[in-house]
MDAnalysis code that builds the backbone (N, CA, C; Angstrom):
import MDAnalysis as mda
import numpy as np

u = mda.Universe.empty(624, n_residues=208, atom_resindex=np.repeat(np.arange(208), 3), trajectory=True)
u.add_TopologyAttr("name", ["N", "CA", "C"] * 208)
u.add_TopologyAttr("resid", np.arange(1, 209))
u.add_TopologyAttr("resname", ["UNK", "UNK", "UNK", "UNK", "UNK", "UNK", "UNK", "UNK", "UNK", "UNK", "UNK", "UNK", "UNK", "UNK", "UNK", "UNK", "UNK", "UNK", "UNK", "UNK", "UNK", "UNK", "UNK", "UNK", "UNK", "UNK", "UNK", "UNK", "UNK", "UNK", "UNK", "UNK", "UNK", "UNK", "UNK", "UNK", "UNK", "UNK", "UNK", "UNK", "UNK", "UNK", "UNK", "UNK", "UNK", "UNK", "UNK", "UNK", "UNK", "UNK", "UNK", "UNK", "UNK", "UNK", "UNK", "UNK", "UNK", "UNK", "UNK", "UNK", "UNK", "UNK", "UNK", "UNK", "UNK", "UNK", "UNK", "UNK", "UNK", "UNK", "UNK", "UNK", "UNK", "UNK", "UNK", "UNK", "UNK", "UNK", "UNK", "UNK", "UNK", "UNK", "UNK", "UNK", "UNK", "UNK", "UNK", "UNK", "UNK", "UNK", "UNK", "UNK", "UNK", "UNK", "UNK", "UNK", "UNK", "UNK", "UNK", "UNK", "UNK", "UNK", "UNK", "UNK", "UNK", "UNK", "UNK", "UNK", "UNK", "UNK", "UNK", "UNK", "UNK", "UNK", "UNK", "UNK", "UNK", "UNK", "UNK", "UNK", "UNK", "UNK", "UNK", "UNK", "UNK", "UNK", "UNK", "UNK", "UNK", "UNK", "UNK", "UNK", "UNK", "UNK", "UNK", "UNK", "UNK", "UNK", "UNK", "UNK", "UNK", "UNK", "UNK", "UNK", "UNK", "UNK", "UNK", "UNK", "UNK", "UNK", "UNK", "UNK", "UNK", "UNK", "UNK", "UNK", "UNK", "UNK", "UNK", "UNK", "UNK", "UNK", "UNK", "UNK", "UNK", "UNK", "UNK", "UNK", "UNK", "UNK", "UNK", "UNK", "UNK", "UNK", "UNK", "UNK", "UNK", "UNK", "UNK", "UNK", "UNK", "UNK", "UNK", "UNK", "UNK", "UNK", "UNK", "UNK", "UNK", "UNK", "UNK", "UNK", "UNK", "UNK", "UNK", "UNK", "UNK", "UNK", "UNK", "UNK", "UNK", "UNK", "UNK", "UNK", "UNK", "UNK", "UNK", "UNK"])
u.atoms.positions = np.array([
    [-165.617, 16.013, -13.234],
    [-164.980, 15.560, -14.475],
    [-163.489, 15.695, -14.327],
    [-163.031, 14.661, -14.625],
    [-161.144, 14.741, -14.435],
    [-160.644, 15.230, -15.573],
    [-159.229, 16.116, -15.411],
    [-158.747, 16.887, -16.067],
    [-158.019, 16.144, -16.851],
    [-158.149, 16.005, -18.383],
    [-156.802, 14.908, -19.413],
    [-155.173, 15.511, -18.713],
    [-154.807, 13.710, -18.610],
    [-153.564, 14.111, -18.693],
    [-152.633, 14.715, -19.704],
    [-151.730, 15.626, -19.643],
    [-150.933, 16.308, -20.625],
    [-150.066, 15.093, -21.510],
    [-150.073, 14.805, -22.920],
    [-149.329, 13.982, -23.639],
    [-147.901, 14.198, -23.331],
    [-147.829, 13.018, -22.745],
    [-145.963, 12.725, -22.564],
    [-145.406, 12.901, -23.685],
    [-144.218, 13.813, -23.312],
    [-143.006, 13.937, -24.708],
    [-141.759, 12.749, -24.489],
    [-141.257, 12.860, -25.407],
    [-140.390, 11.570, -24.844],
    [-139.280, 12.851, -24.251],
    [-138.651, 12.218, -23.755],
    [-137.268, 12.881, -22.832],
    [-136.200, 13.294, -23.731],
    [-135.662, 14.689, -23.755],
    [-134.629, 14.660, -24.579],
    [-134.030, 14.032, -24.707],
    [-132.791, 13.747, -25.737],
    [-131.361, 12.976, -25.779],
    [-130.331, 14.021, -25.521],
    [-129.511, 13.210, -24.583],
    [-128.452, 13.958, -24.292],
    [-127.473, 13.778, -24.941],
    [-126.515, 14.476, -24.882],
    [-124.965, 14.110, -26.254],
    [-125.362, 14.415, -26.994],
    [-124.388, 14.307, -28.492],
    [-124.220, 14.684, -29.538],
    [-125.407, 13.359, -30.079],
    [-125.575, 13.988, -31.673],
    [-126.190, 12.557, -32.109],
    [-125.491, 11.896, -32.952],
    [-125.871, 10.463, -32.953],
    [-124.606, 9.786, -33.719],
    [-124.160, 10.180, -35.044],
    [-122.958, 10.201, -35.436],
    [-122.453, 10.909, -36.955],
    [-122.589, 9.454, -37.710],
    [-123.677, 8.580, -38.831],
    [-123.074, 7.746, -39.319],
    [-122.181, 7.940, -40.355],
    [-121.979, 8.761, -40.734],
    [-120.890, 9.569, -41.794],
    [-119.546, 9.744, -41.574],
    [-119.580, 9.924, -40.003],
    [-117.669, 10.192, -39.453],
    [-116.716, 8.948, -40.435],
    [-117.328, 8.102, -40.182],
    [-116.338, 6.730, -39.933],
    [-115.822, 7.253, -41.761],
    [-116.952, 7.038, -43.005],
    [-116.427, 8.139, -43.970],
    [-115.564, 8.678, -44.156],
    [-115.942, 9.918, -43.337],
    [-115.084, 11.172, -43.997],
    [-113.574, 10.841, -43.370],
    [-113.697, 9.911, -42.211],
    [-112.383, 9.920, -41.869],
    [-111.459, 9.472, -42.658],
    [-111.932, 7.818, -42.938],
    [-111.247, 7.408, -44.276],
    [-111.331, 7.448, -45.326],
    [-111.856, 8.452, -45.552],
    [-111.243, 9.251, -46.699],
    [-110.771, 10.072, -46.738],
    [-110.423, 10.827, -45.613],
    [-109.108, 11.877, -45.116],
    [-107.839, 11.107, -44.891],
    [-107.903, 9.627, -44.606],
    [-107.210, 8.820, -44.277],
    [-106.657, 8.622, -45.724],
    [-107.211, 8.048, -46.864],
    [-107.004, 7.502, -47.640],
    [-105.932, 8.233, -48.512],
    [-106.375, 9.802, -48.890],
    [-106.037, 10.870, -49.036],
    [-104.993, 11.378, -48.967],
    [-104.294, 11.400, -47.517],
    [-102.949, 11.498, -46.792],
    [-102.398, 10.263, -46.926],
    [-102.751, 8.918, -47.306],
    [-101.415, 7.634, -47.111],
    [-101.605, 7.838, -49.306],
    [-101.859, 8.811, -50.219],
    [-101.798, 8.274, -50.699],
    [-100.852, 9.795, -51.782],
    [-100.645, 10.924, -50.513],
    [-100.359, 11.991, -50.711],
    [-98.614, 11.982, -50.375],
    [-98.794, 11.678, -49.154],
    [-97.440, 11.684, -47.928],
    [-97.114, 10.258, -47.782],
    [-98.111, 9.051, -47.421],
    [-97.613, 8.111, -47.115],
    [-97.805, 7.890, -45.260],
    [-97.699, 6.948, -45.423],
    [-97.800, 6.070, -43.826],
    [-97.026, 7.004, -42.462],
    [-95.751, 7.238, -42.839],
    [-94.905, 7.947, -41.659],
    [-95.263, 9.482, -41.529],
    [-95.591, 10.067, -42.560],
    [-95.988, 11.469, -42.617],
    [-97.655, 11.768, -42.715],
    [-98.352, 10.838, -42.167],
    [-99.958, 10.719, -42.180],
    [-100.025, 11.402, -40.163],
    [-100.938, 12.375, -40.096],
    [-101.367, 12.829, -38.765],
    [-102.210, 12.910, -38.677],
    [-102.549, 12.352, -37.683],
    [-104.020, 12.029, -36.858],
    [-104.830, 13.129, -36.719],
    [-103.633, 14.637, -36.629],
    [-104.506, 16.104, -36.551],
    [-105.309, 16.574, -37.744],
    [-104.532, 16.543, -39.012],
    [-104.933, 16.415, -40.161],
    [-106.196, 15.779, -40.718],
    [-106.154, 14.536, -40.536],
    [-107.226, 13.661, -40.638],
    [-108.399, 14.429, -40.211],
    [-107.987, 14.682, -38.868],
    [-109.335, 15.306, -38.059],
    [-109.971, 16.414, -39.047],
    [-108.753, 17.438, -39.116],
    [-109.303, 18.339, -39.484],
    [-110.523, 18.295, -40.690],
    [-109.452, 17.396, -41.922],
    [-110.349, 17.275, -43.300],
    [-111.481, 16.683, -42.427],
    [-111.729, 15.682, -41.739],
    [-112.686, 15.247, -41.356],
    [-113.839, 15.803, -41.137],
    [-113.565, 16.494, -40.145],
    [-114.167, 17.531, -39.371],
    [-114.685, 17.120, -37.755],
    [-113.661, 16.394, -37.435],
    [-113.684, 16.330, -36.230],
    [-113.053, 16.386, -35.521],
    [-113.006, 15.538, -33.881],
    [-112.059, 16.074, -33.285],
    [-110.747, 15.227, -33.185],
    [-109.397, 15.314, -32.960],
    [-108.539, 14.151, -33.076],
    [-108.725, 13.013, -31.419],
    [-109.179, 13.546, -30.818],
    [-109.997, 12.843, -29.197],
    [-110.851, 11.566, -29.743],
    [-111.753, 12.570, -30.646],
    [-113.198, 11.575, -31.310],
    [-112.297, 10.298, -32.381],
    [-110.823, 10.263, -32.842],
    [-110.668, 9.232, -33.912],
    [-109.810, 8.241, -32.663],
    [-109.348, 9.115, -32.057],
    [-108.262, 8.342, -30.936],
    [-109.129, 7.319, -30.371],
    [-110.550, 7.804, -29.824],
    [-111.459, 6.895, -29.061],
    [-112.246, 6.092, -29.804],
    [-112.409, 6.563, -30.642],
    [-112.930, 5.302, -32.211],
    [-112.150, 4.067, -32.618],
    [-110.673, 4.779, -33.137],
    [-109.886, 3.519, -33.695],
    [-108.981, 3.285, -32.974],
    [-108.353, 4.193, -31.789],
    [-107.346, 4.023, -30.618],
    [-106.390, 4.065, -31.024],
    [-105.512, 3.596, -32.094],
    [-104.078, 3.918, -32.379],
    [-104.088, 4.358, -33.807],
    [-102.577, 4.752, -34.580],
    [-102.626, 5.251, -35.770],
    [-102.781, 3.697, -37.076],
    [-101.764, 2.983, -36.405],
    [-102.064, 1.947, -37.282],
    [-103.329, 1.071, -37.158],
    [-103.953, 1.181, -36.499],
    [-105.394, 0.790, -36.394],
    [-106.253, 1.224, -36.990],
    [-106.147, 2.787, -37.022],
    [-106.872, 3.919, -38.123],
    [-106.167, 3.193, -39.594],
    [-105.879, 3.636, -40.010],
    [-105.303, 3.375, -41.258],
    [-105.179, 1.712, -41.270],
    [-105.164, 0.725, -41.214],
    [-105.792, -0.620, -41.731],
    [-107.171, -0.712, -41.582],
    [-108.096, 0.013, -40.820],
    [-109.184, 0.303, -40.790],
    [-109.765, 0.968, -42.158],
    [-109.601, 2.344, -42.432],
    [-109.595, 2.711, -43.515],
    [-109.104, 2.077, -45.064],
    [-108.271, 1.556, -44.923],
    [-107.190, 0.139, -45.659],
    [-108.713, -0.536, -46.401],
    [-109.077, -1.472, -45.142],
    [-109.774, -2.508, -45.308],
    [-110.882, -2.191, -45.460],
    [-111.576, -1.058, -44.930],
    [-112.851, 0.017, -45.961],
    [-113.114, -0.430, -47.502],
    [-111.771, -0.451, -48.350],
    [-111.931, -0.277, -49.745],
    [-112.033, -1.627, -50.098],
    [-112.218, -2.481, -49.473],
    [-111.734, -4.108, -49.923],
    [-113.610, -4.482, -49.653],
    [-114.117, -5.273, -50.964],
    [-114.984, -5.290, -50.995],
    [-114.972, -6.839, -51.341],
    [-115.230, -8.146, -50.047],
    [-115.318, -9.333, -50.156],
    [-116.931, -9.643, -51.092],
    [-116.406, -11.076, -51.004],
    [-117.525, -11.969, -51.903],
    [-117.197, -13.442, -51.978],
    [-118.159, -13.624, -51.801],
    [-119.188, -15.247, -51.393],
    [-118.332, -16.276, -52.152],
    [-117.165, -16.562, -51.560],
    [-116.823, -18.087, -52.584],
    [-117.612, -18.928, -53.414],
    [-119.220, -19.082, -52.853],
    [-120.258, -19.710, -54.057],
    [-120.218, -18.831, -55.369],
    [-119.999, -17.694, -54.903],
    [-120.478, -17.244, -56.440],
    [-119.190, -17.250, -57.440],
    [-117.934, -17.265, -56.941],
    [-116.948, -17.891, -57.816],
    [-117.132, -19.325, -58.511],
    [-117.454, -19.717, -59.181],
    [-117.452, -21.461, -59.865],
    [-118.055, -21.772, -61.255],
    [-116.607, -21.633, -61.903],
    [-116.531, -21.499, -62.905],
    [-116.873, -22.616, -63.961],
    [-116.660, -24.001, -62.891],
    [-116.119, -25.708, -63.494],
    [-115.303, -25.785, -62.814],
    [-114.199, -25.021, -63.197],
    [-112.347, -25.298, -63.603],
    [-112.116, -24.504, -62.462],
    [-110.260, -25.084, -61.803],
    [-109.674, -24.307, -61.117],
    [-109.071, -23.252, -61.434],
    [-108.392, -23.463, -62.753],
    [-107.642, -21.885, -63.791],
    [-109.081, -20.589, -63.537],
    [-110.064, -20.783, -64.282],
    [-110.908, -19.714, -64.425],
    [-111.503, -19.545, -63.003],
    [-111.318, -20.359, -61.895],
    [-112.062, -19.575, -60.933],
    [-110.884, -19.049, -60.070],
    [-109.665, -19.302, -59.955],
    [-108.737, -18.388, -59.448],
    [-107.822, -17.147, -60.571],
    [-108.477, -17.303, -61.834],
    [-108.215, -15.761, -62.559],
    [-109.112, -14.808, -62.177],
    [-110.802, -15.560, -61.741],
    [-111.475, -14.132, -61.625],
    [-111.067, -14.271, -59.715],
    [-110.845, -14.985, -59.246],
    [-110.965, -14.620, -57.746],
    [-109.635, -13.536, -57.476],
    [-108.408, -13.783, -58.169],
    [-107.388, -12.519, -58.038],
    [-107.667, -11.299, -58.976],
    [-108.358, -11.369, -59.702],
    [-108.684, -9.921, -60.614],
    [-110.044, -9.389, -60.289],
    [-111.354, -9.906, -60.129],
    [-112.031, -9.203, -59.618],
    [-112.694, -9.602, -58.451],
    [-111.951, -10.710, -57.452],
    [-112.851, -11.441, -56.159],
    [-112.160, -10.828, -55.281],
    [-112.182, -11.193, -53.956],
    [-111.703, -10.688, -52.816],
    [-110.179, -10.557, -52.299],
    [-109.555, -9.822, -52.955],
    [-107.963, -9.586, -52.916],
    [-107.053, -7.912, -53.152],
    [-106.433, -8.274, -52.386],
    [-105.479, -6.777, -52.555],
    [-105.579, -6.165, -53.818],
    [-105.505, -7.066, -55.009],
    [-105.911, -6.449, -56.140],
    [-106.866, -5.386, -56.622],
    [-107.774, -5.478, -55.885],
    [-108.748, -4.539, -55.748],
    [-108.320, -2.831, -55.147],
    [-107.049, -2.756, -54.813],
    [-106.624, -1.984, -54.200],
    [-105.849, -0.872, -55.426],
    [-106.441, -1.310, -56.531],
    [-105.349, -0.506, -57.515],
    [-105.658, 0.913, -57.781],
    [-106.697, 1.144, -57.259],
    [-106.920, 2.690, -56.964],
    [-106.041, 3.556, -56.254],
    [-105.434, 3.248, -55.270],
    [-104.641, 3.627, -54.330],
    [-103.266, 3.604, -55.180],
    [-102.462, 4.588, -54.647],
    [-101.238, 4.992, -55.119],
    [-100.392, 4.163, -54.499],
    [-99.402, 3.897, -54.872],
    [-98.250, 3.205, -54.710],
    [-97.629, 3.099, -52.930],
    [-97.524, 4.728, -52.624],
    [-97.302, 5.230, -51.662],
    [-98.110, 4.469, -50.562],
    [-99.647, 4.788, -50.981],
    [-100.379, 4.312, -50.082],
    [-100.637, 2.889, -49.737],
    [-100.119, 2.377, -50.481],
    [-99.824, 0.594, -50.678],
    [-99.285, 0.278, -49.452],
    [-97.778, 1.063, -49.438],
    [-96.513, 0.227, -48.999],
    [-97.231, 0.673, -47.356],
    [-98.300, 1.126, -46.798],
    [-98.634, 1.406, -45.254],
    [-99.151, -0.384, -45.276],
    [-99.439, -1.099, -45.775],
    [-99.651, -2.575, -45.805],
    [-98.744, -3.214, -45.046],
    [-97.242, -2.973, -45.380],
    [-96.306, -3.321, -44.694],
    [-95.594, -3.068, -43.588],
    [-96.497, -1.587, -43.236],
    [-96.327, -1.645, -41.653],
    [-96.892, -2.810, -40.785],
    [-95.668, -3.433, -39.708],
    [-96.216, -4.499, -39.072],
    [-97.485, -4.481, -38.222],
    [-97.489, -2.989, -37.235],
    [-98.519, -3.176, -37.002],
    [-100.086, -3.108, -38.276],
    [-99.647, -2.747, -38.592],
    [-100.703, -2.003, -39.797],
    [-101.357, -3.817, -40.295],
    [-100.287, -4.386, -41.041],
    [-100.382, -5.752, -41.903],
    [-101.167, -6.860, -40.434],
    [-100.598, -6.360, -39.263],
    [-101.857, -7.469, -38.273],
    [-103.080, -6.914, -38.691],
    [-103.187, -5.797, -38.110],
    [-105.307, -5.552, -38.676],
    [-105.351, -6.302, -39.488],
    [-105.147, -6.105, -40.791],
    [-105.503, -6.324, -42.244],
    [-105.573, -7.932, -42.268],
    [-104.710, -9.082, -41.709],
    [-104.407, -9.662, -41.660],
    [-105.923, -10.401, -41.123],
    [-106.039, -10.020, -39.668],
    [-107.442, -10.379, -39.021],
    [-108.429, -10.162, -39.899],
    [-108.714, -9.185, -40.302],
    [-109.520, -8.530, -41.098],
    [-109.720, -8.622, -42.145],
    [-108.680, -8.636, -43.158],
    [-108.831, -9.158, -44.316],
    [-108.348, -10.592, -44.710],
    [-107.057, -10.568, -45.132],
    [-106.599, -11.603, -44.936],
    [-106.927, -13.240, -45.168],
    [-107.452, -13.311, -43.760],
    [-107.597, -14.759, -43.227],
    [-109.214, -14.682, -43.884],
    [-109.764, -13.648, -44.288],
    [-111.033, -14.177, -44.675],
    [-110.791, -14.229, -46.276],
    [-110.158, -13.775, -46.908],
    [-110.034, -14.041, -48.330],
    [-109.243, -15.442, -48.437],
    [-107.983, -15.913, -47.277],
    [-107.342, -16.975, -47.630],
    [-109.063, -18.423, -47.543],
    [-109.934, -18.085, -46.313],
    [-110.598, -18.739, -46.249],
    [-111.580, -19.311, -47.257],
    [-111.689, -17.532, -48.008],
    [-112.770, -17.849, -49.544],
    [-112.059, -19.147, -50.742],
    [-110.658, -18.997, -50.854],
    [-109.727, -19.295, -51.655],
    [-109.812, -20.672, -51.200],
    [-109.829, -21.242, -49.949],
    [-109.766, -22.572, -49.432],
    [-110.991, -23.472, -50.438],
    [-111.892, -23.123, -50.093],
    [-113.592, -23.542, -50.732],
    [-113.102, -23.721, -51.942],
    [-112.483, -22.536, -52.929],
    [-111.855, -22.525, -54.310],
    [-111.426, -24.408, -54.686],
    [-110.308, -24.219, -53.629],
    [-109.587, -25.338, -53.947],
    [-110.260, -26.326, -53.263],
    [-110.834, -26.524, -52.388],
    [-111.402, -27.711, -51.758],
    [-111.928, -28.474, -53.470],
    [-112.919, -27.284, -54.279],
    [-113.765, -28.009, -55.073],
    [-112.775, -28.407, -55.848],
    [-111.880, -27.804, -56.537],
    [-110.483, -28.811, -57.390],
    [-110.010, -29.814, -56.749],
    [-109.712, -29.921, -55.801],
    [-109.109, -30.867, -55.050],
    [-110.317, -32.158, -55.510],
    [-111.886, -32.037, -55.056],
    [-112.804, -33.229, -55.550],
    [-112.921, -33.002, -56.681],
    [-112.896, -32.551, -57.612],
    [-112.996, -32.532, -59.038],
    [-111.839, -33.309, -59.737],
    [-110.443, -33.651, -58.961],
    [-109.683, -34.036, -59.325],
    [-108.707, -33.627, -60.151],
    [-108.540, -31.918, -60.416],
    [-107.965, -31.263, -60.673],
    [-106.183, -31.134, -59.979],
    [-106.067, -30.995, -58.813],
    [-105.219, -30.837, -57.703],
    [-105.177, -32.130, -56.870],
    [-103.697, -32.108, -56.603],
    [-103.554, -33.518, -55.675],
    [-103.991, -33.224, -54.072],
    [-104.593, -33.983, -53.214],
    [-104.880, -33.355, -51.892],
    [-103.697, -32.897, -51.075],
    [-102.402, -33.098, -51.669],
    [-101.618, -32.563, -50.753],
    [-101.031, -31.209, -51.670],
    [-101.613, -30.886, -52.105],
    [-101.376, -29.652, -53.481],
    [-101.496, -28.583, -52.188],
    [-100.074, -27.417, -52.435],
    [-100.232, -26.229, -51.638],
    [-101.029, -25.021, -52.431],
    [-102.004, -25.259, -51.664],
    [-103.337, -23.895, -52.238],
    [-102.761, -22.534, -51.651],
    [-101.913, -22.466, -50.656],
    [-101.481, -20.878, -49.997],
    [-100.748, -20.810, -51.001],
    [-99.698, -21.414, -51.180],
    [-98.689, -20.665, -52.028],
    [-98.710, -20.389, -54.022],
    [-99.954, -20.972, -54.112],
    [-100.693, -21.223, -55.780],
    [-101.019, -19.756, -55.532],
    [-101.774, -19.471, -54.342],
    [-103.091, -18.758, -54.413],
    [-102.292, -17.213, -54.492],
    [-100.861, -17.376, -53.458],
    [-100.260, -16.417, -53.182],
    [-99.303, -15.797, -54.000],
    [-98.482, -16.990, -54.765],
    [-97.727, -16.954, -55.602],
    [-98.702, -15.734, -57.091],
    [-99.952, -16.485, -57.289],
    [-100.379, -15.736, -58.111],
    [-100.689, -13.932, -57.692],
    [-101.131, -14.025, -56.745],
    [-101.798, -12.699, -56.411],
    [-100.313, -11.535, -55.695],
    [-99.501, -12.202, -55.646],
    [-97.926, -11.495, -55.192],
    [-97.257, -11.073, -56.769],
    [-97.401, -11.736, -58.020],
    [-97.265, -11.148, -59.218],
    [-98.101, -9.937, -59.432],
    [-99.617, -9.964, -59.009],
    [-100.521, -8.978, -59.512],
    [-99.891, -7.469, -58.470],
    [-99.640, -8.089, -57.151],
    [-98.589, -6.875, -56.779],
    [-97.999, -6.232, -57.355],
    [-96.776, -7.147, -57.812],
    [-95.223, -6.482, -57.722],
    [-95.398, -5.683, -59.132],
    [-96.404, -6.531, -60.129],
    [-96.711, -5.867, -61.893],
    [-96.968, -4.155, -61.197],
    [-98.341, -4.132, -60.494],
    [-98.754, -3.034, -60.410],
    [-98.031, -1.842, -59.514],
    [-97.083, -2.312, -57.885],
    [-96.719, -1.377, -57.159],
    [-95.393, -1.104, -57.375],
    [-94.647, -2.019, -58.069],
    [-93.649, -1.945, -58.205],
    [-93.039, -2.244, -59.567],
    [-93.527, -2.890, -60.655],
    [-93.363, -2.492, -62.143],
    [-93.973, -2.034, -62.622],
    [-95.017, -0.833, -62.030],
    [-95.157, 0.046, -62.624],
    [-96.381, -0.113, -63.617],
    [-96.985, -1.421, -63.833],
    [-98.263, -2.092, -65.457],
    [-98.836, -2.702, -64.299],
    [-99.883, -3.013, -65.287],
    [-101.421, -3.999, -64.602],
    [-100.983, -5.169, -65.702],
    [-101.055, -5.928, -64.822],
    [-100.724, -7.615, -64.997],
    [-101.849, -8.284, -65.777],
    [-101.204, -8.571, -67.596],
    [-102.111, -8.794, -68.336],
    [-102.576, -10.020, -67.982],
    [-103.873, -10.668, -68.122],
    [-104.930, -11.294, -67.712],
    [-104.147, -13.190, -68.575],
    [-103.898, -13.258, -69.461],
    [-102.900, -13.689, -70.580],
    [-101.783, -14.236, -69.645],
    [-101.327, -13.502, -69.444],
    [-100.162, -13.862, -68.271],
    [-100.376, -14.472, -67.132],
    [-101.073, -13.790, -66.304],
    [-101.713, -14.767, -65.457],
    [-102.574, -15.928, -65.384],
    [-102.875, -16.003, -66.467],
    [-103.480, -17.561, -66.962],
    [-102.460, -17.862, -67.123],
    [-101.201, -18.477, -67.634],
    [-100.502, -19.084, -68.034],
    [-99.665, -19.081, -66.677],
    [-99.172, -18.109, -65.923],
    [-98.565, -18.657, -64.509],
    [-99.286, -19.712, -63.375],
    [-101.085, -19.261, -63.342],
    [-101.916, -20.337, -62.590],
    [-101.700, -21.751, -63.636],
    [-102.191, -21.877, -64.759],
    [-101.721, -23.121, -65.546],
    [-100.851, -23.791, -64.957],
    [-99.526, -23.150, -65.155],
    [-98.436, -23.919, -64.661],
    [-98.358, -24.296, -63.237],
    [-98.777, -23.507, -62.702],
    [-98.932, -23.937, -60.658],
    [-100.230, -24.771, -60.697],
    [-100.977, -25.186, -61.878],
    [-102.001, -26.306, -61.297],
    [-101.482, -27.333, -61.921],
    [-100.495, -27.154, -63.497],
    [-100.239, -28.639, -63.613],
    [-98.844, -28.845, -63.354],
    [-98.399, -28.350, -62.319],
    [-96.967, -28.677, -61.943],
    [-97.101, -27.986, -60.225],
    [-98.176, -28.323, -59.306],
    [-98.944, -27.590, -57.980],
    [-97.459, -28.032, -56.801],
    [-97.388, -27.054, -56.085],
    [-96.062, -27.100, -55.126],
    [-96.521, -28.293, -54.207],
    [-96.023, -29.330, -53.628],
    [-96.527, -29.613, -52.263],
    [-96.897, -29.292, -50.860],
    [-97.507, -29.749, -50.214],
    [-97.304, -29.384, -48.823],
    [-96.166, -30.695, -48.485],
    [-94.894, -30.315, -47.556],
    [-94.271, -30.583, -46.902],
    [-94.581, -31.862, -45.802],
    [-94.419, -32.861, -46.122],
    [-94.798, -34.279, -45.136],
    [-93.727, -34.179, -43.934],
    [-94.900, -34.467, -42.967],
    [-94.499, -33.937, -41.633],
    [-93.487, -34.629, -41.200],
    [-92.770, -34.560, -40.270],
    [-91.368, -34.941, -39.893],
    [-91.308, -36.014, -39.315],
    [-92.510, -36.711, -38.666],
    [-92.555, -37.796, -37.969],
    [-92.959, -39.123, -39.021],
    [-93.547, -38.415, -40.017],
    [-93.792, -39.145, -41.321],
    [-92.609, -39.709, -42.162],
    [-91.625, -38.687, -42.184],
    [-90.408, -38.910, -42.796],
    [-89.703, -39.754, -42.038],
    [-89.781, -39.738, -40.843],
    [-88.434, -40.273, -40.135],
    [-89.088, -41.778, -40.005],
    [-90.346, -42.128, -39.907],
    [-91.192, -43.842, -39.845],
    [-90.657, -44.740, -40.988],
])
């Protein structure tokens, strides 16, 4: 009679086991310090520490400081589906897309301090990749549908409508100090849809 073989164990794991929590606690040690000290006085040792890890383990995670921190940045930015913006109208679907859709606006939790790390250059590329170009992209769809609805002329500038509006909801909140009544900003989009900037006819156009 043959002897049962002994039930295979699986093989230990070697290393640590994965933390899905680090990425967390970091930015929010991150968040913490750009919103305490600010961008130039934020340390990578610090971080660690609140963290609770090692400053090796964030270096090899996010690799530089401004990488960490637009990382953490862009943590708090919580996108959404251009379909589910569509209101009819171009006014009501770019009041809720800068007050509660996918935009810096969303950032009003954060202190003032912790704002202005946005404008670090390296910092504003992440964000840029990262955020950015995917909210300008949501905003495109916005206007594509005005544009066929016949709202907006096709050569109507949607960056600078889109930007113009959401650069007020800034400057109200980081730098005058109020949240930009809702009232107001209807009446500035109003005017940029029935009076919309152009895009610029190209140079070879002009000169024919």
């Amino acid at each position: 009679m043959s002897t049962p073989l002994p039930a295979l164990r699986p093989a230990p794991r070697r290393g640590r086991p994965i933390d899905v929590a680090l990425g967390e606690r970091v930015f929010k040690a991150v968040l913490e310090q750009l919103s305490t000290v600010g961008y130039p006085r934020l340390e990578i040792e610090t971080v660690a520490a609140d963290a609770g890890c090692s400053k090796t383990t964030i270096y090899r995670r996010w690799g530089t400081k401004p990488h960490l921190v637009a990382a953490a940045i862009a943590s708090e930015y919580v996108g959404q589906s251009s379909s589910v913006i569509d209101n009819g109208n171009l006014l009501d679907d770019l009041v809720e897309h800068v007050r509660v859709g996918p935009s810096f606006l969303k950032y009003g939790r954060l202190a003032p301090v912790a704002w202005t790390a946005m404008l670090e250059p390296e910092v504003a590329e992440f964000l840029r990749e990262e955020v950015l170009n995917g909210r300008d992209a949501i905003a495109e769809v916005i206007f594509d549908r005005a544009i066929e609805r016949g709202e907006l002329p096709a050569d109507a500038d949607s960056r600078t409508i889109l930007h113009t509006a959401l650069g007020l909801g800034l400057y109200e909140r980081y730098l005058a100090g109020s949240s930009l009544v809702e009232a107001t900003l209807r009446q500035v989009i109003a005017a940029l849809i029935a009076t919309p900037p152009r895009l610029a006819a190209p140079l070879a156009a002009e000169e024919a």
